[in-house]
N, C-alpha and C positions, 0 to 999 in steps of 0.2 A: 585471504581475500584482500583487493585494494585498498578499500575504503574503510574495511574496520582494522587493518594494521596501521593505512594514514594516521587515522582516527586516533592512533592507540601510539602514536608516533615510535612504533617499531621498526625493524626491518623489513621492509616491504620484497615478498618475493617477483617480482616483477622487474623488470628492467626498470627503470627510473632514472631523470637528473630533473634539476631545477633549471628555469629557463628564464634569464633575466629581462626578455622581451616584454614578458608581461609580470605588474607586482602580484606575490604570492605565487607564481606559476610551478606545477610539476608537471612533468610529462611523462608520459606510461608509455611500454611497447605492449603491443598485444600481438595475439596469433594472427597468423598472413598478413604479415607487414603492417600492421593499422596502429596508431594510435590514437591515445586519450590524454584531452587538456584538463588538470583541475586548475581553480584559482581556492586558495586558504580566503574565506569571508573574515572580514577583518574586525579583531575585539569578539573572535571567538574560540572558544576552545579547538572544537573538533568537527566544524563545521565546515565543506570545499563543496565546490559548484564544480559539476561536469560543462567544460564550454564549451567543447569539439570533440568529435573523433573523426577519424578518418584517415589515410596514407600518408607514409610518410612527408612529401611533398606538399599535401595538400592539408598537415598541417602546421607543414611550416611555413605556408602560404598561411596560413590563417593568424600564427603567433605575429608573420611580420605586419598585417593591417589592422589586428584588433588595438581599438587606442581606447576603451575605457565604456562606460555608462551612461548614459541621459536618464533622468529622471525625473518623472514628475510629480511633483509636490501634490497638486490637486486631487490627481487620480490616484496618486501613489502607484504610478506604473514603472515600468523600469524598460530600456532599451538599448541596443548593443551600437557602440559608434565605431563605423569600421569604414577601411578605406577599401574599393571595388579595384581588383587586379584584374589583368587583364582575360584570365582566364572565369572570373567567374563572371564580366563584360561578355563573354564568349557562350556561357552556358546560357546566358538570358536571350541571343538572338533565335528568333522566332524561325526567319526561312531563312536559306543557305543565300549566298553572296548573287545568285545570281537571280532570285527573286527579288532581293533586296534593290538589286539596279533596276528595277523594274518598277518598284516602289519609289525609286529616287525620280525617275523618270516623270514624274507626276510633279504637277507647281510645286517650286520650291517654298516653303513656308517662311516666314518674317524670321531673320537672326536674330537669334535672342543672345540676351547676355552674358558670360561667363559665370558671377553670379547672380544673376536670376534676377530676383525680385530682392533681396541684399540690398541696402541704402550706404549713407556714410556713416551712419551712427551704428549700423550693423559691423560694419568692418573696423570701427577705431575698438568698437567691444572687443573684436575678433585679437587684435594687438596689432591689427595694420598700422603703420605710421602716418600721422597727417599729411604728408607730403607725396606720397605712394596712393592713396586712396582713391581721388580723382582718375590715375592709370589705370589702378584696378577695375575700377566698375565700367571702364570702356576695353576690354577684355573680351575677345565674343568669339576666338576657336578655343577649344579648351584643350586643343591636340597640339597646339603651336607651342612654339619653342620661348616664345614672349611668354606663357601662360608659364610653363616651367622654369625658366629664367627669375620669373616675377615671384613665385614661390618659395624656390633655393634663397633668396635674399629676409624670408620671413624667420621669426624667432620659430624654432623646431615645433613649438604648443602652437603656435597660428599657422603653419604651413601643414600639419596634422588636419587641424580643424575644415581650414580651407577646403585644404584637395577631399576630404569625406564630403562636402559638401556640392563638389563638383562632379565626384562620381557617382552621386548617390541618387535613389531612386525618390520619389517626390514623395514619399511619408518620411524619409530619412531627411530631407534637405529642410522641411518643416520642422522636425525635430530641431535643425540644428539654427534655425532662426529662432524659434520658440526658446534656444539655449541662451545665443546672442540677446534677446531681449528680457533674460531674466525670468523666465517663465520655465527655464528647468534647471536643472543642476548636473555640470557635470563630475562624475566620479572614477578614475581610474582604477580604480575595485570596489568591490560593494562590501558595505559597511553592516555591522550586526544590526543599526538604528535602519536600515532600509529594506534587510534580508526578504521580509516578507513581501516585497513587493513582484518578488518572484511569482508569488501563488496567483497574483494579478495580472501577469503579462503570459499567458497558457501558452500562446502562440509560440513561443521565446526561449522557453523551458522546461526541460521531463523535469519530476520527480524522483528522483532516486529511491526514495521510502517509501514508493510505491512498490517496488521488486519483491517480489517473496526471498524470503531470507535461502533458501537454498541454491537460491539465482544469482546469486549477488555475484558471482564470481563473473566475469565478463566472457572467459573461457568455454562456462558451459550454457551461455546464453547467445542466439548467434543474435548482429547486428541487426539484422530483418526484424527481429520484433519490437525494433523502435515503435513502430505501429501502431502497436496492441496498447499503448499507454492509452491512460486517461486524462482528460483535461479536468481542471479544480471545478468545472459548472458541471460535469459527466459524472463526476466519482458520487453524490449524493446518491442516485440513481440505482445504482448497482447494487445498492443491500437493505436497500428502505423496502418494508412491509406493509402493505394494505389490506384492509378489510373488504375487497369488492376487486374486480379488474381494472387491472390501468393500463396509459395507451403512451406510448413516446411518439412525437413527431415533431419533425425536426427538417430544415432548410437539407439540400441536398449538399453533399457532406462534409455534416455536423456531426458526423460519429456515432450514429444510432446504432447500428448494426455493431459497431465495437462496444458499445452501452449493454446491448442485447447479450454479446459473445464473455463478458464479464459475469453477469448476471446468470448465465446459465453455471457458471463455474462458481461462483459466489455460494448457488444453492446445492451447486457436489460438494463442494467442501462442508457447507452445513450438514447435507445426508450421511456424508462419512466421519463426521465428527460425533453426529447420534448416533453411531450405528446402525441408519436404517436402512433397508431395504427397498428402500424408493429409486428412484429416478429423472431426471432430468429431461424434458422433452425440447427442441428446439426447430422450427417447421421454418424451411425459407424456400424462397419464390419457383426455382429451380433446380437441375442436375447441378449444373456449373456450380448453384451460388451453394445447394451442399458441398460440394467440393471443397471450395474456399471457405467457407466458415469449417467445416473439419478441422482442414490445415492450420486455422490461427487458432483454433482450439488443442489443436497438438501442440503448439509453438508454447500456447501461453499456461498449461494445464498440465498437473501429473499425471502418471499412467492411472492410478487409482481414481482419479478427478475422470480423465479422460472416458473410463469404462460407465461413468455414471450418467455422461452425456449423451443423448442419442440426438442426432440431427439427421432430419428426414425432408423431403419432398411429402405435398400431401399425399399426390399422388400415390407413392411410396409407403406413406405410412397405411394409408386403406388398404392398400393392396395386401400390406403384411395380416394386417388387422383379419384381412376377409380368408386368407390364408388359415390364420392362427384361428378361426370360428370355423370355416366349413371346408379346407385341406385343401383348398386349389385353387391359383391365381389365374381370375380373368383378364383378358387379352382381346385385343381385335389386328386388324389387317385394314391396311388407309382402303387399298382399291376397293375391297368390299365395301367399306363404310361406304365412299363417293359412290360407289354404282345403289345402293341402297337411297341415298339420296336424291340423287338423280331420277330412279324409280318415282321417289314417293314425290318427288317434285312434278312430277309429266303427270299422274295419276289425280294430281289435284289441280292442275297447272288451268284448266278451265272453270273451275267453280273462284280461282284467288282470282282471276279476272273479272268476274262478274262483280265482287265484291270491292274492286279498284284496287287490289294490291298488286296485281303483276300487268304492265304493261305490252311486255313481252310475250305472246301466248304460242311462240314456235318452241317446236318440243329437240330444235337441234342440240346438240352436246357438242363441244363445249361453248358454243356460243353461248349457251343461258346460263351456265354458270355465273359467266361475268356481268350478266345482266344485273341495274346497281335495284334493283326491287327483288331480286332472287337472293341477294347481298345477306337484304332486310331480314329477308324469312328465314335465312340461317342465323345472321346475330340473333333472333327474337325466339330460333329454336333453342339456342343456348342460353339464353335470359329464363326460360322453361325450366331448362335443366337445370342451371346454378342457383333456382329457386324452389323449384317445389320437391317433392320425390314425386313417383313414378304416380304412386295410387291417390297423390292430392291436386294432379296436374292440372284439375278443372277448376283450380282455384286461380287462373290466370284469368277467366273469364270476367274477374272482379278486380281484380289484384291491383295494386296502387305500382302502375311501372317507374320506380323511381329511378331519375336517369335517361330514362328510354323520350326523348323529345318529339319524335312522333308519336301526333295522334292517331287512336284507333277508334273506330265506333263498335258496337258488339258483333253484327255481322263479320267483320275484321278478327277478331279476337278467335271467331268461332272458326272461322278458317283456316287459322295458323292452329287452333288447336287440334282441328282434324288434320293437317298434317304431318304435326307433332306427333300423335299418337297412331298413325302409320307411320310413322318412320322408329319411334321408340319402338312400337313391336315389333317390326321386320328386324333391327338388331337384335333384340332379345331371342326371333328364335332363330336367329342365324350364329347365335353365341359369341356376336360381335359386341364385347362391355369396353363404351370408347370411356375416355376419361373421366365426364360427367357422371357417366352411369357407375361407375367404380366408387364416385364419391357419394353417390346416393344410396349404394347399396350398404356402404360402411355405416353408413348415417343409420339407418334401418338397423342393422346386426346388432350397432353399439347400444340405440334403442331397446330391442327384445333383451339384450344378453346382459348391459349395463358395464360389467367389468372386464377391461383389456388385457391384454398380455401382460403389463405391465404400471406397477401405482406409481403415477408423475406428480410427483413433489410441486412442482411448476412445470408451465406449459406456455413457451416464450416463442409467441411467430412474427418472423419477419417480414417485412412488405405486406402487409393486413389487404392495403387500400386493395391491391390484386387480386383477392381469394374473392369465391362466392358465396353467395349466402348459405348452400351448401357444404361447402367445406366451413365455413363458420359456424356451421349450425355442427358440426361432427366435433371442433373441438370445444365446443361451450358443453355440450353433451359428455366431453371427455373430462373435464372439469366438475362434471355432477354440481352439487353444492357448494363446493368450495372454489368459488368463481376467483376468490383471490390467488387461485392459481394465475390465471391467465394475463400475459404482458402480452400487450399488442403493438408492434414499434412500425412504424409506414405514415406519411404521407401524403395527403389528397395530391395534390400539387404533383406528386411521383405517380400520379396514377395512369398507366396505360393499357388498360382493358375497361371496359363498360362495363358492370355489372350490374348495379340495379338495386340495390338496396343502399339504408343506414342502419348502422351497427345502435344507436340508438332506439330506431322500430323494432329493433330482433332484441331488446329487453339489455341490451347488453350496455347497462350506466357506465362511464365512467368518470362523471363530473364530480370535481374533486380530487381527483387521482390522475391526473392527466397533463402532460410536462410539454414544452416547447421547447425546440434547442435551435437559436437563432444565428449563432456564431458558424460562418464556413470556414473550416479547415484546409479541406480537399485543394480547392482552385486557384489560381493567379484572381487578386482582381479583376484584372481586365475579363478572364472571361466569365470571372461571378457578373459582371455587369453585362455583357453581352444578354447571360442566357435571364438575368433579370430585367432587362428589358423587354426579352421576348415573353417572359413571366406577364409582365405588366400590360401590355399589348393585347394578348389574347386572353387576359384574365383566368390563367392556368390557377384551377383549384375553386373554382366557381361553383362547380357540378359535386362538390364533397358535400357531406353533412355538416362539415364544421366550416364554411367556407372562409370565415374573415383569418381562423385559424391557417387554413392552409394553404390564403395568397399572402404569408406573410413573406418580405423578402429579406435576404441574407446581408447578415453582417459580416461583409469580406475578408477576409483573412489580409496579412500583411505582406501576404507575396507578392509580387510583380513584376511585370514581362512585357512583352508586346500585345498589343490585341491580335486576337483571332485574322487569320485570314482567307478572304475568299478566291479562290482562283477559277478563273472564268476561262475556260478551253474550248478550242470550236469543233474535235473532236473527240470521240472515248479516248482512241489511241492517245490523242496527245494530253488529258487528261492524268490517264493510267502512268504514262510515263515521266508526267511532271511528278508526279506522286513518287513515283519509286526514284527519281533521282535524290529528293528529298527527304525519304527515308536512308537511301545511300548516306547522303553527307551528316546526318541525325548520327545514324550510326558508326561512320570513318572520325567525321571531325567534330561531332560533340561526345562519343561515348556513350552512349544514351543506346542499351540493352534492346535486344529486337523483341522479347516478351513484353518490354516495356509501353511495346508500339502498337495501335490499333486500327485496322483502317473498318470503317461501317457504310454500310452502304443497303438501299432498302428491296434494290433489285438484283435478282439474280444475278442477272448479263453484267450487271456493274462487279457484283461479287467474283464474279469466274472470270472477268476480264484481269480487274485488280491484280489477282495471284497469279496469272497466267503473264503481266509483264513484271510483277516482283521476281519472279521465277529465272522471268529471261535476264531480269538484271544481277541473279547473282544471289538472291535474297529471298532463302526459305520461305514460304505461308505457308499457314494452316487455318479452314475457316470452322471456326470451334461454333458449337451449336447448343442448346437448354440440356445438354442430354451431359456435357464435360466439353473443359476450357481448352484441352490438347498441348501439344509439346511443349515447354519453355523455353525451345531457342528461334522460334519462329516470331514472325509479324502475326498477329489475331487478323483474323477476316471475320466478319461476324454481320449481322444485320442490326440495327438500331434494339428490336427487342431484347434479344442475348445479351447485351451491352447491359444489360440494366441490374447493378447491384457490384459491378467492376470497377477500378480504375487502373487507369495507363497514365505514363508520363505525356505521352504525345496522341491525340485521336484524328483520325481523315474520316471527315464525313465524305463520301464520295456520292456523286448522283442527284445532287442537290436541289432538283429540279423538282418543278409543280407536276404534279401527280402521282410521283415517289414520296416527297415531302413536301406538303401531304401529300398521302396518299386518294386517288382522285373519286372512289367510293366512299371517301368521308369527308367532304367538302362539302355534304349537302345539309347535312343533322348538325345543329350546333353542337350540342354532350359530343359528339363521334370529332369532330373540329378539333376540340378543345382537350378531347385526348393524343391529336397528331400532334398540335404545339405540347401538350404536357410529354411526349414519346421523344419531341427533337430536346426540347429541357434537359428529360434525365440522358439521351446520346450527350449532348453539348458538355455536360458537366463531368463523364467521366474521364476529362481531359485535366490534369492535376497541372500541368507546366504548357502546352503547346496546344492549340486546338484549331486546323486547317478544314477550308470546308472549300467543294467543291463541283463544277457541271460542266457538263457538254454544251454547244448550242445544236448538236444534231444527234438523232444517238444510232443504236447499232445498223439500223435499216435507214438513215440519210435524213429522217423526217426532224421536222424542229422540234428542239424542246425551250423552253423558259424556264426561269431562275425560282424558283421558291419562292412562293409569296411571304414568306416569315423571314426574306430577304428584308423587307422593307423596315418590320419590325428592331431589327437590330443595325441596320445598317450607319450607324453614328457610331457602334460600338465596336466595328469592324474596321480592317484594311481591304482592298479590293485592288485585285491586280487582272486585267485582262490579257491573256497570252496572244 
């Protein structure tokens, strides 16, 4: 292994030489051309920092800009001072050259200065000359040949310092004033007296002691599960024991889900180290997001680990459940359901008039469907379902609708319940069990029978804020007594479905035990701030039971980029094709993987147009859907809900407009509102590096559309280019 032959200063089997660009430097080959940077920590034994890996090119691009450390005293933080080439100048722009004219086309803003906000006492620190200084700060293309000229004349430590600070992004260029004014320190290696300031800057640095020792080889660990580490605020989390259930929530991504995916591996390896016979339960929102948690659980787990863990859909898990008690998995069919609907909707469609719920009282199909009070009576038939079972359903006549912002008076209450209960019997003896009824039945079985298939050690669900009180109520149930099984990790603020309950009413404490994770990861600045404006605006996480909890907003990460941009088209077509040219050059001239790309979109017609001109441009899709995420070498097509629990490097919101987003049957209910802004949040956010948003002014049939009212919301935090 590398690091414990380094370590043990033996012969290391790996290719190797020392690399005098940087002090202390080795450099490793690894398999398919990559390598790895260490630096020796200096004043210590057997201590080296991984500082890169990567191609070879790209790290010899990296030995030739890295110039040393910043540090700060106060925080005791620690940060990397590099100079920006031109290619990594290249991965940061946002849209391709010819959007970019298009941006430029707009008032020219005020020239500012080469260095910045830089005084004279900033630059005689820097080791400018008195007599040079004056030139210097009237300086103001940084691409001129005066700028370079002006540099080549600097001592080799000032024209280093310099040009970092004219490439660098505006947390770098503060660092390096904060340097100039004595407020940091700079260090060309890091010293054994600063080493731990590592544990303090998360963002900056893996852990290497975090690897299981049989991983260590880099060989048989592939590069992908850089990932799966943990940040020094996350790792507490992951094997700490409670007496009662605890809940994680966390700013959108802050690594909960990777919090979650640890933790379930944490208690295999405890059940295979006792010898028990238990097992590991782990329940997340969807098909897709089982998928993906699988995967990183293969990536990061042994096979033995692996066999201990089960991750299920709820759905999923009842089904086996109701399988494994009475030997046959129910099922239904959409068109039956809708036509049983529809029945029971005409059959009652004049007594919900009299009582003022349906304005509507024509019995045509599908016009009533879309009728926004026909809307009501189905969200409120499933507020039913996700709350009571079959034989307590008369408890809604009382029931505290949390959530639910329309009022009801009792004749109201009583109408939907007679609907209800025509429509729940005609499924039941038509042997139609839709999803609700699946989870209600489990619920019931695990009640009468108590013991499952299988005794879960822990029982760790993902995305909580989305389940119903239903499927809640089946794995508190599946917990018995020992509620300290159960880890809940979600969100208010991530919430996009109305359910109607707090997990506090249904008995379930867990104060005391319950973690906030404030730091984002995932995102560029710019668009943490975008989508936390729009946070702030429509008071996304209002409608939670913990609410101050969960409008908290995020501590940006230290990435940065362009802002988000919106592009305003005056048709689909030209829309669609702005789009896919744009994934074109993403792909030809940044590199940037087509799995890596996602376009979302909330309507159909925008979906099947999208793939329909990626297609003609040359450029696989595929629109993956709750059920699995589909091929690896394609663009994702997907709608805003599927999206939720993913990230891409690049996302196209496509379809941008007012009554897609929102959508225009939820414009009327505040709770139903505040879940379309909470639905564009978690869309907006699974954008890690680029996030393009975008509309028609007419759409497929000529008629106008307008721009998203959660346009206004963020609109300082955006660019906006109209085609």
């Amino acid at each position: 292994m590398i690091l414990s032959e380094l370590q043990m200063e033996t012969k290391v089997s790996k290719n190797f030489r020392d690399d005098c660009r940087i002090p202390n430097c080795h450099k490793f080959e690894l398999r398919d051309g990559y390598r790895i940077v260490f630096q020796k920590i200096e004043g210590t034994q057997d201590s080296y920092l991984a500082l890169y890996i990567g191609s070879h090119d790209e790290v010899d691009r990296y030995l030739d800009h890295h110039k040393g450390w910043i540090f700060d005293p106060t925080k005791h933080g620690l940060k990397e001072l590099r100079l920006m080439s031109v290619e990594d100048e290249q991965v940061n722009i946002v849209v391709s050259p010819e959007l970019q004219s298009k941006l430029k086309g707009e008032p020219a803003e005020q020239i500012s200065k080469v260095f910045g906000d830089l005084d004279a006492t900033h630059l005689n620190k820097a080791g400018v000359p008195e007599d040079k200084i004056e030139y210097a700060l009237s300086l103001s293309d940084p691409d001129s040949l005066d700028v370079m000229t002006f540099l080549e004349g600097m001592p080799p430590q000032t024209e280093s310092l310099l040009l970092a600070y004219i490439t660098g992004g505006e947390e770098h260029r503060k660092e390096i004033k904060l340097l100039l004014e004595g407020k940091r320190e700079f260090h060309p290696v890091i010293e054994s007296a600063i080493a731990d300031a590592i544990d303090t800057t998360p963002n900056e640095f893996i852990d290497l002691r975090d690897l299981p020792e049989e991983k260590k080889a880099f060989d048989s660990y592939p590069l992908e599960d850089w990932m799966l580490f943990l940040h020094p605020d996350q790792k507490p989390i992951v094997s700490k024991e409670f007496n009662g259930p605890a809940r994680l929530r966390g700013v959108s991504g802050s690594g909960k889900t990777v919090i979650a995916i640890h933790r379930a591996r944490y208690f295999a390896r405890r059940i295979i180290e006792e010898g028990s016979n238990q097992y590991v339960l782990f329940i997340t929102f969807n098909k897709s997001l089982a998928e993906l948690v699988s995967n990183l659980i293969d990536r990061l787990s042994l096979l033995r680990e692996k066999a201990k863990i089960h991750v299920f859909t709820m759905d999923k898990w009842c089904r086996d459940f109701i399988k494994f008690r009475i030997g046959n998995v129910p099922t239904w069919q959409d068109a039956i359901v809708q036509s049983i609907w529809d029945d029971s909707i005409n059959k009652h469609l004049t007594n919900l008039s009299l009582v003022g719920l349906c304005q509507n009282i024509s019995n045509t199909m599908p016009a009533l469907r879309r009728d926004r009070d026909i809307q009501f009576l189905e969200d409120e038939v499933k507020f039913i379902y996700g709350k009571f079972i079959h034989n307590e359903s008369n408890k809604y006549l009382t029931c505290d609708r949390t959530g639910r912002v329309r009022r009801l008076i009792p004749k109201q209450r009583q109408a939907i319940l007679d609907l209800y209960t025509t429509y729940a019997e005609e499924l039941i003896s038509k042997k139609q069990y839709i999803s609700g009824e699946i989870n209600r039945t489990a619920y019931a079985l695990l009640k009468k029978y108590e013991i499952p298939e299988f005794d879960y050690r822990a029982i760790i669900i993902d995305e909580v804020q989305d389940l119903s009180e239903v499927e809640l109520s089946v794995l508190r149930e599946l917990a018995g007594n020992n509620t300290e099984k159960l880890f809940f990790v979600g969100d208010g603020a991530q919430r996009i479905y109305t359910r109607g309950y707090s997990m506090k009413n249904m008995g379930i404490n867990v104060v005391g035990r319950s973690f906030v994770l404030k730091q984002n990861y995932r995102n560029t600045k710019e668009i943490m701030n975008a989508a936390s404006m729009l946070m702030q605006s429509q008071g996304i996480g209002k409608y939670d039971d913990e609410p101050e909890t969960s409008q908290i907003l995020a501590m940006a990460s230290s990435h940065t980029a362009e802002k988000p941009l919106l592009i305003i088209a005056h048709t689909p077509d030209e829309e669609w094709k702005t789009v896919a040219k744009e994934i074109k050059y993403l792909i030809n001239m940044l590199k940037i993987q087509p799995h890596e790309i996602c376009c979302l979109a909330r309507s159909n017609w925008e979906r099947e147009g999208i793939k329909k001109t990626l297609e003609q441009f040359g450029i696989k899709a595929v629109e993956y859907r709750a059920e699995g995420i589909g091929a690896n070498d394609c663009i994702k097509v997907t709608s805003l809900h599927n999206s939720k629990g993913h990230e891409f490097k690049v996302v196209f919101i496509v379809g941008f407009f007012d009554g897609a987003i929102p959508l225009l049957d939820n414009t009327h209910d505040p709770e139903n509102f505040e879940s379309e802004a909470a639905l564009l949040y978690v869309a907006m956010t699974r954008a890690k590096d680029l996030l393009y948003l975008s509309y028609p002014e007419i759409d497929q049939n000529k008629l106008p559309l307008s721009q998203s009212r959660f346009i206004d919301n963020i609109r300082d935090a955006i660019d906006i280019i109209h085609l």
